[in-house]
N, C-alpha and C positions, 0 to 999 in steps of 0.2 A: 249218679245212678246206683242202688241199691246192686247186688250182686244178687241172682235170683237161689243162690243158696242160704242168704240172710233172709227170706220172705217168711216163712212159716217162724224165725224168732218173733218178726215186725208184727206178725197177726198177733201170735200168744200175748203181747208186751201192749199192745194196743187194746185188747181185749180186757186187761188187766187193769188198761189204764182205765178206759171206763167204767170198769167195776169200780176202781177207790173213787172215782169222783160222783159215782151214783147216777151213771146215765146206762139207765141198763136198756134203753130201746137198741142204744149204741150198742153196748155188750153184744145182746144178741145179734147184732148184723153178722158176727165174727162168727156165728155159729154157724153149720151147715143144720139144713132143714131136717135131716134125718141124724141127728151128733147121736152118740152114746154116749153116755156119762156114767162112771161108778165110783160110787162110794166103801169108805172101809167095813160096812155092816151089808153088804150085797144091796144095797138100794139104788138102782139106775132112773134114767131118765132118757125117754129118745126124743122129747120137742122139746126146742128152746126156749118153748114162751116159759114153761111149767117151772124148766130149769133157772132163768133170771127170775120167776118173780119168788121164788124159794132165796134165791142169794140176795134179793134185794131184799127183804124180812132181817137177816143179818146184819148187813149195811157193815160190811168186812173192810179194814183196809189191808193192803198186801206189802211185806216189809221180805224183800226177794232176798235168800241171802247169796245163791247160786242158781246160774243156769248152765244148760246143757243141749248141745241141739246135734243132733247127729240126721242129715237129709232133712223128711220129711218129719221129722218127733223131736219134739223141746219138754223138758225137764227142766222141774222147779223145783228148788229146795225155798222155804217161805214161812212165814212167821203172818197170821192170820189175825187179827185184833177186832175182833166187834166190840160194840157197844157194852159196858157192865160184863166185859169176860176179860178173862186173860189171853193175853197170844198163846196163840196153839202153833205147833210146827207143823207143817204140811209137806207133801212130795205132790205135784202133780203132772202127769205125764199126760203131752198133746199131740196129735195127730192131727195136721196138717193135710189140706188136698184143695187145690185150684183155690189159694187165698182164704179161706174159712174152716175151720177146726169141727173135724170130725169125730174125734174122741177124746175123751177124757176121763183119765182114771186117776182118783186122787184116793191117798192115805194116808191116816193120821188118825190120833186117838179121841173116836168120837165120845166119849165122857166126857170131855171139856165142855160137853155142849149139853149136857143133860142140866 
């Protein structure tokens, strides 16, 4: 039996996993129905459909290189690789609540992607 201070890693790391295998209906289970999301150019999101079908456009795999979880918030350091791009390095910070991720604030140098 999981320790219920390991749960909010288990969501991030699940969520993540569906994103590299491309089952974003999955992805977004992990998301709570009201998430925040922000990006390094102030661009948010607060529904999850809007949000996976953006990341699924991408089609990202996630090459984790540290995590961090203190309570309810896990920290990613990560290495991003879509399709015809280079890996980008990413941070992103998750917030946890009753098993699905509430927020999400990621940053990194969005010129990689222009």
């Amino acid at each position: 039996m999981q320790r219920v201070s390991d749960e909010p890693k288990v969501v991030v790391m699940s969520y993540i996993k569906a994103l590299d295998e491309q089952d974003y209906q999955l992805a977004g289970k992990y998301l709570n129905d009201n998430v925040k999301i922000q990006g390094p150019d102030g661009e948010s999101f607060r529904r999850p459909k809007e949000f996976v079908e953006m990341l699924s456009r991408y089609q990202g795999k996630y090459d984790i290189k540290k995590s961090f979880v203190d309570g309810h918030d896990v920290c990613l350091f990560y290495d991003l690789k879509a399709p015809n791009t280079k890996a980008v390095f990413m941070c992103s910070w998750y917030q946890v609540n009753n098993g699905r991720i509430v927020s999400i604030r990621t940053v990194f140098d969005p010129r990689q992607f222009s």
